[in-house]
TORKE-143481 format. One line per field, with one value per residue (C-alpha): residue number from 1; chain; x, y, z. Coordinates in steps of 0.2 Angstrom, whole numbers, plus 5000, padded with zeros to 4 digits. Example, Ala and Ser with C-alpha at 12.3 -4.5 7.8 and 13.67 -1.06 7.14 Angstrom:
BEGIN
num <- 1; 2 $
cadena <- A; A $
X <- 5062; 5068 $
Y <- 4978; 4995 $
Z <- 5039; 5036 $
REM end
This chain:
BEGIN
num <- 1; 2; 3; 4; 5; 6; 7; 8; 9; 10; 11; 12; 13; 14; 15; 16; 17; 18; 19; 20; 21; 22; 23; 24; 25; 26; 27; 28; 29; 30; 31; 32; 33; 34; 35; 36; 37; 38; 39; 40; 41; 42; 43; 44; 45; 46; 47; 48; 49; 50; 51; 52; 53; 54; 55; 56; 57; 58; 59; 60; 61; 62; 63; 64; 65; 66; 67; 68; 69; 70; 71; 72; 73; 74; 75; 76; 77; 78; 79; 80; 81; 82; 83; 84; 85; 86; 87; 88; 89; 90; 91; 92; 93; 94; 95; 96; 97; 98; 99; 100; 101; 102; 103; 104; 105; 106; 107; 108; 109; 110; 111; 112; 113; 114; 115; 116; 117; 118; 119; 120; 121; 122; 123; 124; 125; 126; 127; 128; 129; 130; 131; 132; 133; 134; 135; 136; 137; 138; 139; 140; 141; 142; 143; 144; 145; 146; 147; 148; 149; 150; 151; 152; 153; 154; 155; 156; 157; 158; 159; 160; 161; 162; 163; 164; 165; 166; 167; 168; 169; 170; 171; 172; 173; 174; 175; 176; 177; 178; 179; 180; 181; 182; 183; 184; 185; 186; 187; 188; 189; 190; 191; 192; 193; 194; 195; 196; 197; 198; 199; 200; 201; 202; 203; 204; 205; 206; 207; 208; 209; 210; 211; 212; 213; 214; 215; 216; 217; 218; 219; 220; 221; 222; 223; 224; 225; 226; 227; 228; 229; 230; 231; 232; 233; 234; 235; 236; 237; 238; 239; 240; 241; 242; 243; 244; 245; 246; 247; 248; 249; 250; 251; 252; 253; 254; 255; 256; 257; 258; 259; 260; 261; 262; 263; 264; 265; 266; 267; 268; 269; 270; 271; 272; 273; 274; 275; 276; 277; 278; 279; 280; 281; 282; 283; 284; 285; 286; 287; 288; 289; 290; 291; 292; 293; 294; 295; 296; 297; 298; 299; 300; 301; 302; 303; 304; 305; 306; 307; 308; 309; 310; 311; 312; 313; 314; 315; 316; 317; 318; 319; 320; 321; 322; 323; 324; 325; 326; 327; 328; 329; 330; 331; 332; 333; 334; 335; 336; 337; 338; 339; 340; 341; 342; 343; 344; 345; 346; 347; 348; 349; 350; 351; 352; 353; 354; 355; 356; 357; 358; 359; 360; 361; 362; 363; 364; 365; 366; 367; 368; 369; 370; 371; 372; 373; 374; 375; 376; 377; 378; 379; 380; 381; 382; 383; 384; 385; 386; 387; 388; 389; 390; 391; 392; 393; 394; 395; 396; 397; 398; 399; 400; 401; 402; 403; 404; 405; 406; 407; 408; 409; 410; 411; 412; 413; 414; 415; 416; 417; 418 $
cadena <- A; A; A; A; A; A; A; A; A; A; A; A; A; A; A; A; A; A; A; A; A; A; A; A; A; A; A; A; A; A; A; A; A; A; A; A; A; A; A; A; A; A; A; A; A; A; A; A; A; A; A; A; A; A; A; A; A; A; A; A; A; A; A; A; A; A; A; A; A; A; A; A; A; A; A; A; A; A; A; A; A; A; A; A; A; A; A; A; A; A; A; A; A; A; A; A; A; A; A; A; A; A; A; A; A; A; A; A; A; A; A; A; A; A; A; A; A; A; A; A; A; A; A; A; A; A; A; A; A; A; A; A; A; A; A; A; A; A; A; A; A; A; A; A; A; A; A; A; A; A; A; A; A; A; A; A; A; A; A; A; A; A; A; A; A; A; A; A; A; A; A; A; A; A; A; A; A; A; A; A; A; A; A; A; A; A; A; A; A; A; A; A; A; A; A; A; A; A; A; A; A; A; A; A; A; A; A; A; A; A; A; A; A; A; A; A; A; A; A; A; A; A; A; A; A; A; A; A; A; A; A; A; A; A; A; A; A; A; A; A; A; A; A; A; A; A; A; A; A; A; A; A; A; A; A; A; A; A; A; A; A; A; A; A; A; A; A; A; A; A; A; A; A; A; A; A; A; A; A; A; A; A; A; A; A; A; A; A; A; A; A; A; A; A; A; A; A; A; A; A; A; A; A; A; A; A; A; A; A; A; A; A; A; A; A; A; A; A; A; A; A; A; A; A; A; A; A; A; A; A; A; A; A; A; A; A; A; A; A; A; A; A; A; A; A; A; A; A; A; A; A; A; A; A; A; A; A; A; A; A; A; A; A; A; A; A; A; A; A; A; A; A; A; A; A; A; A; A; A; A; A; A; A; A; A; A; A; A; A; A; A; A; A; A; A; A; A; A; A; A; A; A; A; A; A; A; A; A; A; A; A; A; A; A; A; A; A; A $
X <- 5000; 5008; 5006; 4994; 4998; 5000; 4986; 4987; 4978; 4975; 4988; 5006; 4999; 5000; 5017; 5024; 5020; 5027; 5045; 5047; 5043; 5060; 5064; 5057; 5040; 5042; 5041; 5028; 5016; 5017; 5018; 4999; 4996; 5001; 4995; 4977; 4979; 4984; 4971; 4956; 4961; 4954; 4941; 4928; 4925; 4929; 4910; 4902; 4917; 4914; 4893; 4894; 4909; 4910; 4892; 4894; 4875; 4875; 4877; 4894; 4900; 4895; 4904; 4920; 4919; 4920; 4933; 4943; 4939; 4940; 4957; 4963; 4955; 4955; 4972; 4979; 4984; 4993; 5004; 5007; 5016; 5024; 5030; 5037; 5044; 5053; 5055; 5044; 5054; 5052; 5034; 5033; 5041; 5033; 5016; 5019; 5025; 5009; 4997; 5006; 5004; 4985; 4980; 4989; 4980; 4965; 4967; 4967; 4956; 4940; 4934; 4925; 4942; 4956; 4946; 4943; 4960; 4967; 4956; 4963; 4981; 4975; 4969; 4982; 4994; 4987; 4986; 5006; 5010; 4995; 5001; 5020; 5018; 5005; 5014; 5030; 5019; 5014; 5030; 5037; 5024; 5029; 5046; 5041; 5031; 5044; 5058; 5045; 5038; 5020; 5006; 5009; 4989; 4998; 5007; 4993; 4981; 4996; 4994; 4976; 4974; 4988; 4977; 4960; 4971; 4974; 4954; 4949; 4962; 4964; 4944; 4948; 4964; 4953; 4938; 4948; 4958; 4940; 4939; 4951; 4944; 4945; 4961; 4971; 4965; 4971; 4988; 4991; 4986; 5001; 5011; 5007; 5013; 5030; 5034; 5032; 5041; 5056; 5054; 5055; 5068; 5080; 5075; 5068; 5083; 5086; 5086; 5077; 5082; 5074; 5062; 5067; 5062; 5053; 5054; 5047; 5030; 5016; 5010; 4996; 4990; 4997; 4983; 4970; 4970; 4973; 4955; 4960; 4966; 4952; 4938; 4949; 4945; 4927; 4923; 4936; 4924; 4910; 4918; 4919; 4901; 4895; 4908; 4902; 4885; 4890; 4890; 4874; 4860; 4866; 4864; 4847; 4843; 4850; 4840; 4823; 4827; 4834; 4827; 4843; 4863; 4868; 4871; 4880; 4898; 4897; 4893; 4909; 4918; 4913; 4919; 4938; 4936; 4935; 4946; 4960; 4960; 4954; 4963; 4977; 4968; 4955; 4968; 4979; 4963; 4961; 4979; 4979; 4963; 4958; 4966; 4966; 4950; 4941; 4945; 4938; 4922; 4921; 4921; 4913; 4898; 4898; 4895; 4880; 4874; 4876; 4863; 4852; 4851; 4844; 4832; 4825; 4822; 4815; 4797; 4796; 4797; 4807; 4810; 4820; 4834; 4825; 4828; 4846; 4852; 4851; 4861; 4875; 4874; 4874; 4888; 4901; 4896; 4902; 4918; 4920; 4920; 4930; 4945; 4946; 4940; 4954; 4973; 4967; 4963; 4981; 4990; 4981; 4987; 5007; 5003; 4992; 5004; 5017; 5034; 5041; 5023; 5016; 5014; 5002; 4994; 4991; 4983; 4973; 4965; 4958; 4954; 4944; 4935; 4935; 4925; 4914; 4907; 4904; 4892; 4887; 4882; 4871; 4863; 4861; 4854; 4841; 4835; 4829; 4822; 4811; 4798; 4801; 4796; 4808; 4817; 4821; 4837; 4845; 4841; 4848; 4863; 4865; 4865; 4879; 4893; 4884; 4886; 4904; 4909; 4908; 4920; 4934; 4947; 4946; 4965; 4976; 4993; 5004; 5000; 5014; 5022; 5030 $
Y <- 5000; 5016; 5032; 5042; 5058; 5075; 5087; 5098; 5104; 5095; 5104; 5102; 5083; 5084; 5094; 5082; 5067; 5075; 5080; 5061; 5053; 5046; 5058; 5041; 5044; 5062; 5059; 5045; 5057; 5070; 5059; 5053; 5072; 5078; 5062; 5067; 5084; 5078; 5066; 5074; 5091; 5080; 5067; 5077; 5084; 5069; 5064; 5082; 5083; 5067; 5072; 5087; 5091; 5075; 5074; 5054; 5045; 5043; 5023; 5027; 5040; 5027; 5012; 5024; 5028; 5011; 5005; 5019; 5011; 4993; 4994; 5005; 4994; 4978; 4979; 4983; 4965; 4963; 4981; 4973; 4958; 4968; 4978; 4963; 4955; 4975; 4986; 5001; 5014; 5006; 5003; 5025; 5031; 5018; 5024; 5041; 5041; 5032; 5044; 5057; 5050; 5046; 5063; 5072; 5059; 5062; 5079; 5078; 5062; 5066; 5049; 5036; 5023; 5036; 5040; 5023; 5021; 5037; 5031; 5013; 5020; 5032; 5019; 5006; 5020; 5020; 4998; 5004; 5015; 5015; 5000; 5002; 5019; 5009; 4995; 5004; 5017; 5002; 4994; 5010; 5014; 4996; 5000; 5017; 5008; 4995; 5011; 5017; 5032; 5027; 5017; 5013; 5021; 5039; 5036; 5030; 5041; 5056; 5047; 5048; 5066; 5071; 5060; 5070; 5088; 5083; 5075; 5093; 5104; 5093; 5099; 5118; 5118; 5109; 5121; 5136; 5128; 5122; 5143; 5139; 5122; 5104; 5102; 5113; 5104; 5087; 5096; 5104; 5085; 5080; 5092; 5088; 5070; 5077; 5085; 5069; 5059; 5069; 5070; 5052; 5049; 5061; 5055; 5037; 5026; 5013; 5003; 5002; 4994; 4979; 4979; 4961; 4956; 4938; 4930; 4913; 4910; 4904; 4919; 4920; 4901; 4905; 4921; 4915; 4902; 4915; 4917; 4932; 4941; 4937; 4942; 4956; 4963; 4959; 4971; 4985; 4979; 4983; 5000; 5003; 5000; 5012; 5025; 5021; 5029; 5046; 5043; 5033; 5034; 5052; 5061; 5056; 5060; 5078; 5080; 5075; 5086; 5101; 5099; 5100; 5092; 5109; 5104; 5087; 5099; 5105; 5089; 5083; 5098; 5094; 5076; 5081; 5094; 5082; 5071; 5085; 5091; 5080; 5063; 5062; 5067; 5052; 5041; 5045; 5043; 5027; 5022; 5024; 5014; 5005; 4989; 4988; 4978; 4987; 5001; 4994; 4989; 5006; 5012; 5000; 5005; 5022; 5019; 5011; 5023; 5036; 5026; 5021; 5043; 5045; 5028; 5038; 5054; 5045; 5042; 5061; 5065; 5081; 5093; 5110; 5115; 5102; 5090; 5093; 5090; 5069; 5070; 5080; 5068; 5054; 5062; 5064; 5047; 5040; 5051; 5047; 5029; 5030; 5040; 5024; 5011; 5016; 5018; 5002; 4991; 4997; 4995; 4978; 4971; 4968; 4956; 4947; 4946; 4932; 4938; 4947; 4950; 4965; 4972; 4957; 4959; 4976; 4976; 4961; 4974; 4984; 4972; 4962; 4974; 4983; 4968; 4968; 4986; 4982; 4969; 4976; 4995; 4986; 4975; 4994; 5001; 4986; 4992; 5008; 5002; 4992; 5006; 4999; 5010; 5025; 5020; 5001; 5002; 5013; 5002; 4990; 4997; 5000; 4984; 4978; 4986; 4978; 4961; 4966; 4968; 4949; 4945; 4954; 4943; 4938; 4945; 4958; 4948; 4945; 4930; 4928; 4947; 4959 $
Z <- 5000; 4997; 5009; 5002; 4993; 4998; 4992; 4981; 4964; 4950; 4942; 4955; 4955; 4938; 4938; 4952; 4941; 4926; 4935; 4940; 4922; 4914; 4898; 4888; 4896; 4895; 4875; 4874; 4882; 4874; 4858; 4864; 4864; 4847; 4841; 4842; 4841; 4822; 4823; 4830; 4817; 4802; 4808; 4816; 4799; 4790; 4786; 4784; 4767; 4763; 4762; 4757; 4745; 4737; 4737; 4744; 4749; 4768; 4768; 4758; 4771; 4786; 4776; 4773; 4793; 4798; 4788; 4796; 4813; 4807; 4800; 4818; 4830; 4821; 4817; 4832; 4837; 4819; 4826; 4844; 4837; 4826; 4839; 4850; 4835; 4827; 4843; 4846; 4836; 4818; 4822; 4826; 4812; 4800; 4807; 4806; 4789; 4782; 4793; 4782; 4768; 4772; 4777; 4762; 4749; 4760; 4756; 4736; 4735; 4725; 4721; 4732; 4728; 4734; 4748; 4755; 4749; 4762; 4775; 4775; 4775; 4789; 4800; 4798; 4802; 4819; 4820; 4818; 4830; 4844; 4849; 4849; 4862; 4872; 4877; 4883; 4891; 4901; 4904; 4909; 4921; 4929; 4931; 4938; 4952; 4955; 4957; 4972; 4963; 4966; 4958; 4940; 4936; 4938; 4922; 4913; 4918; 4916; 4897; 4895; 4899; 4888; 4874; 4879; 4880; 4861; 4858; 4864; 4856; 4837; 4832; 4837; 4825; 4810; 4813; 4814; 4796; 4787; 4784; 4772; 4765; 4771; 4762; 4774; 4788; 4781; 4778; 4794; 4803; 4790; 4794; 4815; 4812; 4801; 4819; 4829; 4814; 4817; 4837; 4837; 4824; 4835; 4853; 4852; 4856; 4842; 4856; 4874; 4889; 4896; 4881; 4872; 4854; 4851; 4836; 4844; 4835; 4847; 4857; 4849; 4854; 4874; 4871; 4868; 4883; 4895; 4903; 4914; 4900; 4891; 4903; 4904; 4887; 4888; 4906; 4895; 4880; 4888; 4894; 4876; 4870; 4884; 4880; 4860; 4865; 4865; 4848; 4845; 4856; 4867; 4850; 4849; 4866; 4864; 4850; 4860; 4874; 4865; 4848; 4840; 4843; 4847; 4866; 4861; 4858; 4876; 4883; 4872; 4879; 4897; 4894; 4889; 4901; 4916; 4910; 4906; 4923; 4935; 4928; 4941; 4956; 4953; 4950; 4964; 4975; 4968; 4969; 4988; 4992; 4976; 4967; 4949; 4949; 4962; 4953; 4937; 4945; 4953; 4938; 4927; 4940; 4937; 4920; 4925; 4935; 4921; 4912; 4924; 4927; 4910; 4911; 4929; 4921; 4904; 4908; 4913; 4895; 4899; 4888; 4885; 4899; 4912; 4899; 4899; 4918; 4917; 4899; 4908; 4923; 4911; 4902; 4920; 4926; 4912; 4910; 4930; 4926; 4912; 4922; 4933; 4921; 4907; 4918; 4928; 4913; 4904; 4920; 4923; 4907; 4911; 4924; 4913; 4897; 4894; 4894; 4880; 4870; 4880; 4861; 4858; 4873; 4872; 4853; 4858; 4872; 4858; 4845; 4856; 4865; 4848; 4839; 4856; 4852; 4835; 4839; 4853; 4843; 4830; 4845; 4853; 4834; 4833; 4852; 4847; 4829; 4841; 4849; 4865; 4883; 4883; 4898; 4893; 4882; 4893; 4909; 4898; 4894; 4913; 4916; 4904; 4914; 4930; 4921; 4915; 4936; 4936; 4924; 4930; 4935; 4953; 4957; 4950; 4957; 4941; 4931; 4919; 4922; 4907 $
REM end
């Protein structure tokens, strides 16, 4: 158990954190930050160009959209034993060059082929280097734990607000650039990614320390027996398909209440917000009282309770600013559960991967969960194409993280240890 923290705010817990990060961590960081500050410049506005300017039928732009996702998440596996088998550096640079190239053919693509062409690229990109930062983020943060500095959750939660600073501040740069056109924005998220290219070409080490490379075939076989690591990725997949309704059934709620998705950007804005500056503090709070799977079901809870706020107030049939308050609580329950859900899941993933394969391990995270919130998002779509009571498929959805609590391994204690 370690002593519990000083106070302090948010930010000198931040600062403090920062100040004890190795200059490896320091970069991989900040990486996840420009990452989606690049990232987030371009795809918010992705489906609006791909309707509007190139005049594409709405099932086109929805099929282009998912084979963005499909060949990110889907592909992250395929990256994570690349990156065990190569190292992390080649797996960075690689990325980052084919993001550049993705977004600038993005940029000048007209037809539907070189779009779904650039998007593919795009995506792949990201099954390249995601994985590769991910994984050492992770071993790293072991390391720090075992050198005394605190609970490994600190790194990866100092990670995942650096990655939510970037989700907020990426769709102000591409709004600010779609004054010019939609090309400019595609060339500035190049240009973003030109800068980590070189960053990492100068100050990733060709090769880092403690961090072995397996050619051996057969982790893939050693994986998939491994039911904690398993039930693992389905509770973080079931994180996922509740996170994945901000997207899906939120806007339609918004649009209920408010009779238009005008309020759906400041509930996205007060989602980064919390996560940007109250990150650490929840997780140090954790760290001092919490285990990784306590933390998870903390959170996984949360979750619940977000939904089961919305399925209270549904019935009531609310409308205007009375209808907004039980979105907003939906919205911060969720966000709450996803700041302890998220660095627990990460950190909880080391002492579940075989030696050497923490890259495999890693991507399998996100592919898995990743296949669990496509089935589980067209399960959600038939829900509401059923007419069913108003409250129901959000009582529902409440009760899939409740489910997920019992599939979380039974004890964090190392099982195979990266």
């Amino acid at each position: 158990m370690y002593a519990p923290a000083h106070s302090g705010t948010p930010r000198s817990s931040r600062e403090r954190t920062w100040r004890r990060l190795s200059p490896l961590l320091r970069l991989l960081v900040l990486t996840q930050l420009v990452f989606n500050v690049g990232f987030f410049a371009v795809l918010p506005f992705l489906a609006g160009h791909l309707g509007t300017a190139l005049g594409m039928a709405g099932w086109m732009v929805g099929f282009v959209l998912g084979l963005r996702t499909f060949s990110q998440q889907g592909l992250f596996m395929v990256g994570g034993w690349l990156v065990d088998r190569h190292g992390v550096r080649p797996l960075v640079l690689t990325g980052c060059a084919a993001r550049i190239a993705g977004f600038v053919w993005l940029g000048y693509a007209e037809r539907t082929w070189a779009v779904i062409g650039a998007v593919l690229l795009i995506g792949f990109a990201a099954a390249l280097f995601s994985p590769a930062v991910e994984s050492e983020v992770a071993r790293q943060a072991v390391l720090w734990e075992e050198e005394g500095h605190g609970p490994r959750t600190r790194v990866l939660a100092l990670f995942s607000a650096a990655g939510q600073a970037g989700t907020f501040v990426g769709p102000l740069l591409g709004g600010l650039l779609l004054a010019v056109d939609f090309r400019a924005a595609c060339l500035a998220g190049a240009g973003v990614f030109v800068l980590v290219l070189a960053g990492h070409a100068w100050l990733m080490p060709q090769h880092i320390p403690g961090r072995a490379r397996i050619r051996e075939p057969g982790g893939l076989r050693v994986m998939v027996r491994n039911r904690r690591f398993l039930a693992l990725c389905c509770a973080y997949g079931s994180y996922l398909l509740a996170y994945n309704q901000l997207y899906l059934i939120l806007p339609d709620e918004v649009e209920r209440v408010a009779g238009s998705q005008v309020p759906l950007s400041w509930l996205f804005a007060l989602s980064s917000l919390l996560v940007v500056f109250t990150q650490l503090p929840v997780t140090r709070w954790a760290g001092n009282r919490l285990d990784l799977r306590r933390s998870m079901t903390v959170g996984l809870l949360l979750i619940a309770a977000g939904f089961a706020v919305v399925a209270a107030a549904r019935p009531a049939a609310w409308t205007g600013a009375a209808g907004l308050p039980p979105t907003a609580g939906f919205v911060i329950l969720l966000t709450l559960g996803q700041m302890l859900v998220v660095p627990a899941a990460r950190a909880w993933v080391p002492d579940l991967a075989e030696d050497g394969r923490l890259g495999l391990y890693t991507g399998a995270l996100s592919s898995v969960s990743g296949l669990i919130v496509l089935i589980g998002s067209s399960a959600t779509g038939s829900l509401l194409d059923l007419r069913l009571p108003a409250a129901v498929p959000w009582l529902i959805l409440a009760a899939v993280p409740v489910l997920a609590v019992a599939l979380l391994p039974r004890r964090p204690e190392p099982a195979g240890g990266a």
